[in-house]
C-alpha positions as CSV (number, residue, x, y, z in Angstrom):
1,X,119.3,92.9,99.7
2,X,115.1,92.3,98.6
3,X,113.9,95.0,96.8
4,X,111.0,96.7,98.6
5,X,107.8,98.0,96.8
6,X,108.1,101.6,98.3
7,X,103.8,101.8,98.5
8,X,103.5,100.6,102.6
9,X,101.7,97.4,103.3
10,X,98.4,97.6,103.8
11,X,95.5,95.2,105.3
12,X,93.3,92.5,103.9
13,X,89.6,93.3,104.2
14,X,86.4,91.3,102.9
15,X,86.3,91.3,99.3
16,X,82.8,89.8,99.9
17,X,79.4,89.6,102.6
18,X,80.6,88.7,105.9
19,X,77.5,86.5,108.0
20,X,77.5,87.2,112.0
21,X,79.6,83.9,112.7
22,X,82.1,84.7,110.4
23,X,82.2,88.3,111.6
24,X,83.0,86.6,115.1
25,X,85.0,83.9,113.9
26,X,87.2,86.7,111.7
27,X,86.9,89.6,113.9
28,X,88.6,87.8,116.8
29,X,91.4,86.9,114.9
30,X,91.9,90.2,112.4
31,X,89.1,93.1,112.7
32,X,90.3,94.3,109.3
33,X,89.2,91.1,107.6
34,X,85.3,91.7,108.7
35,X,85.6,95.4,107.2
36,X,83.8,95.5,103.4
37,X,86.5,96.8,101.1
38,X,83.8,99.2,99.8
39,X,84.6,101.5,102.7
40,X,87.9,102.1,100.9
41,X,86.2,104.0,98.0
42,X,82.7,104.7,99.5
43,X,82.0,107.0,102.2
44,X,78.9,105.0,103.5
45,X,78.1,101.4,103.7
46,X,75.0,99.4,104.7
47,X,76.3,96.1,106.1
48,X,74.0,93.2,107.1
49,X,71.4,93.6,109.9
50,X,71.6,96.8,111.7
51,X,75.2,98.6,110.6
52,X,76.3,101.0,109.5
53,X,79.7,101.7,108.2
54,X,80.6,105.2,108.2
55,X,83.1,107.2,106.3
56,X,81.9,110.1,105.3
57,X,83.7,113.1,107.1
58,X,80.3,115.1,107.5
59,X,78.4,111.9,108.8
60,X,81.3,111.3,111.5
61,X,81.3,115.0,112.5
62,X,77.4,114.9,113.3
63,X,77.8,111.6,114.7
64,X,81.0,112.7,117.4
65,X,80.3,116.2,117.9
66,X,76.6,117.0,116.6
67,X,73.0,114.8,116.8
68,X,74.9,111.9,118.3
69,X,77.9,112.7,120.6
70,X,76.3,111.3,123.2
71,X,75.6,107.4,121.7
72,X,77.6,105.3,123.8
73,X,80.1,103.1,123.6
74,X,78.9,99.7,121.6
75,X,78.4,97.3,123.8
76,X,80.5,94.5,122.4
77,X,83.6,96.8,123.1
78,X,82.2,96.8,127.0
79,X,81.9,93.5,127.1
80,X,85.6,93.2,125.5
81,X,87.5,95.2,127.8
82,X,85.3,95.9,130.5
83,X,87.3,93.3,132.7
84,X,90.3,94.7,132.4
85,X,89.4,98.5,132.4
86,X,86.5,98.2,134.4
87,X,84.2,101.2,135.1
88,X,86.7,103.6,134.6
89,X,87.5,107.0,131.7
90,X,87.2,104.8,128.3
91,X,83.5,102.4,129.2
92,X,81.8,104.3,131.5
93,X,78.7,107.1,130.4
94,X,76.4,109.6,131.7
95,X,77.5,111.5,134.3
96,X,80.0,108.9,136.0
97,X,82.1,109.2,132.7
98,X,81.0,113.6,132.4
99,X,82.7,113.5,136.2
100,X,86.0,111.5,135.7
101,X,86.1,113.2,132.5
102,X,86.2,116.6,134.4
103,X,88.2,114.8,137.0
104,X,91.4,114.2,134.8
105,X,90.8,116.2,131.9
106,X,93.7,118.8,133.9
107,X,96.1,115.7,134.1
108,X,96.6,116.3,130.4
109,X,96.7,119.7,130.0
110,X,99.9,121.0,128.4
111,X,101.7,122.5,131.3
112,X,101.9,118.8,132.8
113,X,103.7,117.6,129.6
114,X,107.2,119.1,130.2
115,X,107.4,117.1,133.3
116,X,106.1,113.5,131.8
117,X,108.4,114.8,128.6
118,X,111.5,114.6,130.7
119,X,111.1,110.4,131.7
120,X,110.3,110.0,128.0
121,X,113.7,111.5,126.8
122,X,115.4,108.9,129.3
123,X,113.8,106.1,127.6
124,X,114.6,107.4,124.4
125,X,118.4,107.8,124.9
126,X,118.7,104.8,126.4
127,X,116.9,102.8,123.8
128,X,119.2,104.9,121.3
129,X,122.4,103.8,123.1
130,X,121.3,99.9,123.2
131,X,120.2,100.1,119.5
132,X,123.5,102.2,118.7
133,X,125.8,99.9,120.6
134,X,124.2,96.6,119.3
135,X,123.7,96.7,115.3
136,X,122.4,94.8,113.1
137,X,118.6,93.7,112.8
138,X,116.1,94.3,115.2
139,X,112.2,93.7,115.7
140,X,111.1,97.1,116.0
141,X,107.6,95.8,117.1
142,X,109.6,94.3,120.1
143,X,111.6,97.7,120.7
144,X,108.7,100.0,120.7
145,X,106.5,98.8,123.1
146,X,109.5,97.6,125.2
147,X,110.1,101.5,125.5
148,X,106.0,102.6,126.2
149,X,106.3,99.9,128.6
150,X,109.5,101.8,130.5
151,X,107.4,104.9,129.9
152,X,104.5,103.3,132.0
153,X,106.9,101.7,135.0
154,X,109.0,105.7,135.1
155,X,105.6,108.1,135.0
156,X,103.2,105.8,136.8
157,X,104.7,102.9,139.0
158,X,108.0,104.6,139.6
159,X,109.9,104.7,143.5
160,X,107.7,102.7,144.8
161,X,109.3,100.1,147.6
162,X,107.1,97.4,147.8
163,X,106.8,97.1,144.0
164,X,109.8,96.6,142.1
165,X,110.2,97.5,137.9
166,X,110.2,93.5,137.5
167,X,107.1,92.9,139.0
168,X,105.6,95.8,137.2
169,X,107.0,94.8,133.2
170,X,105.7,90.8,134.2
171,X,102.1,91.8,135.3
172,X,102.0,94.4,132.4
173,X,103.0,92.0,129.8
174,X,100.6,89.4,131.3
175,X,97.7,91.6,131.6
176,X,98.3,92.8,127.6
177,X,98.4,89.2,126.6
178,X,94.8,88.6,128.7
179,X,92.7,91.6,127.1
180,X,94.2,90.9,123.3
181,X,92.7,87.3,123.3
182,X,89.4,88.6,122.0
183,X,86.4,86.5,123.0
184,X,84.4,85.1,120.1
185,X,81.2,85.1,122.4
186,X,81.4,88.9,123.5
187,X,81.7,89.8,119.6
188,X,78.8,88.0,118.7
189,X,76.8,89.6,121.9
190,X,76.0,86.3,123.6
191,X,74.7,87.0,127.4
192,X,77.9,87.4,130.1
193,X,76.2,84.4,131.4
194,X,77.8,82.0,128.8
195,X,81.6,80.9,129.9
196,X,84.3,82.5,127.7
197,X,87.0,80.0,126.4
198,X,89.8,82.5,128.2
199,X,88.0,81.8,131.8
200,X,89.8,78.5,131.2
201,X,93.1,80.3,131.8
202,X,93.2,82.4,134.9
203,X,92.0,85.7,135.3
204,X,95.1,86.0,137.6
205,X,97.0,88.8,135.0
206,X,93.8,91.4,135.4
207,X,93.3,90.9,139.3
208,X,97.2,91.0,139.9
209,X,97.6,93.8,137.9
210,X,94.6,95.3,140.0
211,X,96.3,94.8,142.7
212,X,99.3,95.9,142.0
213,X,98.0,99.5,140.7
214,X,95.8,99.5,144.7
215,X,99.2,98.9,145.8
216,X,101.1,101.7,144.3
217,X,98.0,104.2,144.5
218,X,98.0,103.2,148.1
219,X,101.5,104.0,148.9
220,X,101.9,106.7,146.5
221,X,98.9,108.8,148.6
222,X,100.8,108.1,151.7
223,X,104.0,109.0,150.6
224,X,102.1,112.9,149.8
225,X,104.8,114.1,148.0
226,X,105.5,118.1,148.0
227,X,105.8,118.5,144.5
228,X,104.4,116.0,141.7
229,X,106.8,114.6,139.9
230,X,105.3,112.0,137.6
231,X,101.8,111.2,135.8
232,X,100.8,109.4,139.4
233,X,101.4,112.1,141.2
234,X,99.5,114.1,139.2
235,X,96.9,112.1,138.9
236,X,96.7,111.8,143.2
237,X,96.9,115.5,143.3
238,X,93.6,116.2,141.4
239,X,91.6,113.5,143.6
240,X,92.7,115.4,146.4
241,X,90.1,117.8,145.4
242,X,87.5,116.2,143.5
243,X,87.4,112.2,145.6
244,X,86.6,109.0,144.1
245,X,86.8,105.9,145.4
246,X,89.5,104.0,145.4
247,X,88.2,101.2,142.8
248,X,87.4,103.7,140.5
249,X,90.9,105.1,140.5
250,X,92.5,101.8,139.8
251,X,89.9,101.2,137.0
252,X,91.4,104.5,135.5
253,X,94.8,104.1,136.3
254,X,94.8,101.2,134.4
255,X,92.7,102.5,132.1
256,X,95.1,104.9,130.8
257,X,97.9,101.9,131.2
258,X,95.9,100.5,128.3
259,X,95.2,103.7,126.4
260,X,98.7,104.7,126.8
261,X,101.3,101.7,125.9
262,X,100.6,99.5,122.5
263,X,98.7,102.3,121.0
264,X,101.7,104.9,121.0
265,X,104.0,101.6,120.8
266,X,102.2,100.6,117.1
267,X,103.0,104.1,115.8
268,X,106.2,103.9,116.8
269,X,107.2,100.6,115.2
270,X,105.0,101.6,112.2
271,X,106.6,105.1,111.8
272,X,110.4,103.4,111.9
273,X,109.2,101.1,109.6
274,X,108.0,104.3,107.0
275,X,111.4,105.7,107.5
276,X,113.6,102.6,106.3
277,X,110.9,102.7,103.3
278,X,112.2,106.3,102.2
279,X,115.8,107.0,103.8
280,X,115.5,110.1,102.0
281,X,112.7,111.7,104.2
282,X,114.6,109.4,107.3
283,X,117.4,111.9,106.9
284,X,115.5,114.8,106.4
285,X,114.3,114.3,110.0
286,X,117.0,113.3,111.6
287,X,119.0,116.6,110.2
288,X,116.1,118.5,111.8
289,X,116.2,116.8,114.8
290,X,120.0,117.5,115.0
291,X,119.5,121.2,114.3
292,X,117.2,121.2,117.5
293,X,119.2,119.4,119.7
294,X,122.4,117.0,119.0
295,X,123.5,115.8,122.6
296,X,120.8,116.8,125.1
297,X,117.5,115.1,126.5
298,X,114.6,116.1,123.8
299,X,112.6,118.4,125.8
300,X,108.9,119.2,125.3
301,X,110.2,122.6,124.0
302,X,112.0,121.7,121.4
303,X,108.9,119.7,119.9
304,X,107.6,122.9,117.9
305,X,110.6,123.0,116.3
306,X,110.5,120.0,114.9
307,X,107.4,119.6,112.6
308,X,108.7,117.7,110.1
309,X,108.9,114.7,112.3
310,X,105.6,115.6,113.8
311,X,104.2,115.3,110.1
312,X,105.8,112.4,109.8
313,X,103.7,111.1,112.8
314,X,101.0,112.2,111.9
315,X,101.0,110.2,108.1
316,X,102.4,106.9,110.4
317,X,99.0,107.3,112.4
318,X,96.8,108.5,108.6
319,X,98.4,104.9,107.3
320,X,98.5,103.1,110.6
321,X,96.3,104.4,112.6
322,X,96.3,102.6,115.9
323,X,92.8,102.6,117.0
324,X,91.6,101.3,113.6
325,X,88.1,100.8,114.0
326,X,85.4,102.0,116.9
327,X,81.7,101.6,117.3
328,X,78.8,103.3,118.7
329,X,75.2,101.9,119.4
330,X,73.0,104.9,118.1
331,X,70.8,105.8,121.6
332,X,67.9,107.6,119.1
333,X,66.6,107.7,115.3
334,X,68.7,110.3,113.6
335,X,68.3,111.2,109.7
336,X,71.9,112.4,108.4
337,X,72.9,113.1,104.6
338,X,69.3,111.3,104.0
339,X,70.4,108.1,105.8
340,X,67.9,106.7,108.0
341,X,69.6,105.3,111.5
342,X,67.5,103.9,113.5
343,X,67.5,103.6,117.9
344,X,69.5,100.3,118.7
345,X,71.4,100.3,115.1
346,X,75.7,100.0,115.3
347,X,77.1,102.4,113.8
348,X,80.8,101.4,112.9
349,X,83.8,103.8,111.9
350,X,86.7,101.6,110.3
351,X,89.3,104.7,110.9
352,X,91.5,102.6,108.6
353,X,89.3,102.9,106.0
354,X,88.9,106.5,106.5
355,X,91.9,107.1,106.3
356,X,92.9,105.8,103.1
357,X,89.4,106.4,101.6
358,X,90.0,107.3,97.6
359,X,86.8,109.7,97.8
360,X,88.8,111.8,100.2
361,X,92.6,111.4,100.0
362,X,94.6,111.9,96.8
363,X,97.3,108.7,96.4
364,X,95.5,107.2,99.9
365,X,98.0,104.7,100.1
366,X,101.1,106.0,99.1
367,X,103.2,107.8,102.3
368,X,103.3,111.5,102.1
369,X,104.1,113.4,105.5
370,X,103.7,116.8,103.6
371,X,99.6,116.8,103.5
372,X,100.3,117.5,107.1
373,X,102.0,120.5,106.2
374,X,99.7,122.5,104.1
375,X,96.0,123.4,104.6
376,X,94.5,121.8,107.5
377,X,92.5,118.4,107.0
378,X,89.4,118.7,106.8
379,X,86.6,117.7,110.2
380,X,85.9,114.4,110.4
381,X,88.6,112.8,107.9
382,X,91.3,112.5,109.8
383,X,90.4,110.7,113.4
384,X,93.5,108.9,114.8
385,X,92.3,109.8,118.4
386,X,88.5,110.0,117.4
387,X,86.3,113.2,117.6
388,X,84.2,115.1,119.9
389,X,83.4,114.9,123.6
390,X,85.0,111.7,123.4
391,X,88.0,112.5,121.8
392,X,91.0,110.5,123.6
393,X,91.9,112.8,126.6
394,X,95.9,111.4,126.1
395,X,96.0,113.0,122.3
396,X,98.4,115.1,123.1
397,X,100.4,112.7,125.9
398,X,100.8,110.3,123.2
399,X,102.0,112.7,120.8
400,X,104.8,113.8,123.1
401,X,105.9,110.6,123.9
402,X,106.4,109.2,120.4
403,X,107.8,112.5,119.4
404,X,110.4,112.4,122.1
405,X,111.1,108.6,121.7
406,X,111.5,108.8,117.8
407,X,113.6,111.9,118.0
408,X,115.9,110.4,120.7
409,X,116.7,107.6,118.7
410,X,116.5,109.1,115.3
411,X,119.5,111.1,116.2
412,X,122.0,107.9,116.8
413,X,120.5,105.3,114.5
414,X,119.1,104.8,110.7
415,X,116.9,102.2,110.1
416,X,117.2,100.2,106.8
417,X,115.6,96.8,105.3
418,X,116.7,93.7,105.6
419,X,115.8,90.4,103.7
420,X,112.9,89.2,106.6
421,X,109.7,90.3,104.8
422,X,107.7,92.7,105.8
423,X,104.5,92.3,108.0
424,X,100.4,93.1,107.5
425,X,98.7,94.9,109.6
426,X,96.5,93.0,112.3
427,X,93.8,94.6,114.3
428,X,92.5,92.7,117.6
429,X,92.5,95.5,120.3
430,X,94.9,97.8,118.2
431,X,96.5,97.8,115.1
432,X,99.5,95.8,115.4
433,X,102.2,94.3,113.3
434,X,101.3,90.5,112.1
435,X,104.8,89.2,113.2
436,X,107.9,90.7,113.6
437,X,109.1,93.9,111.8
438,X,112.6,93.1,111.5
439,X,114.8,96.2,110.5
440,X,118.4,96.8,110.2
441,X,119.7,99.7,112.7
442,X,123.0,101.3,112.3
443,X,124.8,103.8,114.2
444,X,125.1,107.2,112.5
């Protein structure tokens, strides 16, 4: 068998000035390849025009949660998802996004997560059964999203008569395809006006997949069940007191589709491939795992118990982190740490870089679970979910999930290398594996 470097892969990024064209040309392709490699050992970067690249953890606290928490979105991430997500949780600002945020902020809360935990432990044992049953190598960045994506059909579009799981895991798949082809025109800011080289194909995976979610929302309000019993039910039973119309609901349903599958899916094929890179740690886990719970379905309980493997998550999303860069256009002039931004400038936070900044982590790229053990991290340097009002609303939905798929699967099968070599990193709308991440699994 190849012998494996035991430092993680990491990303390419410019070694040298990047023009607007080639940011376009580049960023479409691989985001990481526009980011300077100066943000890896400086905390602040002054690109070309009017951007800023931001990693100092003081700078991105004041920026999220002081002087500028309420910047908006940038708007070349609006006009790159805004047809798929619409107007809903993740684009929208000012009060429309202070009133959905109110709106489903409950939907999240922890006494909700019990519920959504229990479909995410059937996913998990049966993904440990086929991976058990079936040994040999697998593409683990085929498996994980393959089990966010059963996640997705059992908490949101499950029971429902007129739309079957099929339908539901085509339209998906199609409508994730659509909204990862990034448009070279909306990165450089041209006017909407301008057609888009993916107009050529249809639009037909967003508007079924709008559909679709009208469908099941539709149904799923007439059906008025007693007690809720998944995420949509939930999510009906808090517009039941607070309305919104019905366009606005599918723009957030599918909003949190988005949010919710390839970025939890990424972690999970990245943290499986950490594990086959140190088999000692993979054991380590799993024996705490098994001291937990060695036949049942992983409850949301037992998660506390297990923070070893939640450390463990936590460096996958540090090395990996799944939303691996954001932007913000700064609304007013602002003076932070004696840098100058001015109203209209782009202020960009490449979380990879952050992340494995070597001003602010000791061994940055090297895997080591236990700094998520000790004291805690400091504000502002560890941003996986972002900071601040904005801070993703499913932080601690996602967390669950992964936790309960990894652990369900962790417990029947050990992941090893095989000879296939071993993928970069790629960031179009997350951070993704460049091909497939081909790992041995075995059935303990």
């Amino acid at each position: 068998m190849k012998q494996f470097d035991v430092t993680p892969v990491s990303a390419r990024l410019a070694e040298g000035p990047v023009n607007l064209l080639q940011f376009a040309r580049s960023a479409g392709r691989n985001m990481l390849e526009v980011i300077p490699v100066e943000t890896m050992r400086q905390t602040y970067v002054r690109g070309p025009l009017n951007i800023h690249y931001i990693c100092d953890p003081e700078m991105i606290t004041e920026l999220l949660v002081g002087q500028g928490r309420s910047f908006p979105k940038a708007k070349f991430t609006k006009d790159i998802i805004g047809s798929a997500v619409g107007n809903g949780l993740i684009l929208s600002e000012g009060d429309k996004w202070r009133q959905q945020r109110r709106r489903y902020s409950p939907l999240f809360a922890a006494r909700n997560l019990p519920v959504l935990a229990r479909h995410f432990a059937k996913t998990g044992i049966e993904v440990a059964e086929s991976l058990a049953e079936n040994e040999g190598p697998v593409d683990v960045a085929q498996v994980a999203p393959a089990s966010t994506l059963t996640n997705i059909s059992r908490v949101i579009f499950s029971g429902n008569e007129e739309v079957s799981a099929e339908q539901i895991r085509v339209g998906l798949i199609a409508y994730f395809n659509y909204i990862s082809d990034l448009s070279l025109f909306d990165l450089m800011g041209l006017p909407k006006w301008l057609p888009r080289k993916k107009w050529l194909r249809s639009k037909a995976p967003v508007t079924t997949m709008r559909d679709l979610a009208r469908t099941v929302i539709e149904q799923r309000r007439a059906e008025d069940r007693a007690e809720p019993r998944d995420f949509l039910d939930l999510m009906i039973e808090a517009l039941k007191t607070d309305f919104e119309d019905l366009e606005t609901t599918v723009d957030n349903l599918l909003t949190f589709v988005v949010a919710g599958h390839e970025t939890s899916a990424n972690a999970l094929a990245w943290g499986y491939y950490l594990l086959a890179l140190n088999p000692d740690m993979q054991n380590r886990i799993r024996a705490e795992i098994l001291s937990v719970s060695q036949d049942n379905p992983i409850e949301f309980e037992h998660l506390e118990k297990m923070p070893l493997l939640r450390a463990h998550i936590k460096e996958t999303l540090r090395l990996y982190p799944s939303a691996a860069f954001f932007a913000r256009d700064a609304a007013d002039s602002v003076e932070i740490k004696g840098i100058q931004i001015e109203k209209g400038d782009a202020l960009f936070y490449p979380v990879y870089s952050l992340h494995r900044n070597d001003q602010l982590w000791e061994a940055p790229n090297q895997y080591r679970p236990e700094r998520f053990m000790g004291a805690p991290i400091p504000r502002g340097q560890y941003i996986p979910f972002g900071d601040g009002p904005r801070i993703c609303i499913g932080a601690q939905y996602a967390e669950t999930e992964i936790m309960v798929l990894m652990a369900s699967v962790l417990r029947r099968v050990n992941f090893s290398f095989t000879d296939t070599e071993m993928p970069e990193p790629v960031l179009t709308f997350t951070m993704r594996t460049s091909g497939p991440l081909v790992l041995n699994a075995e059935a303990v």
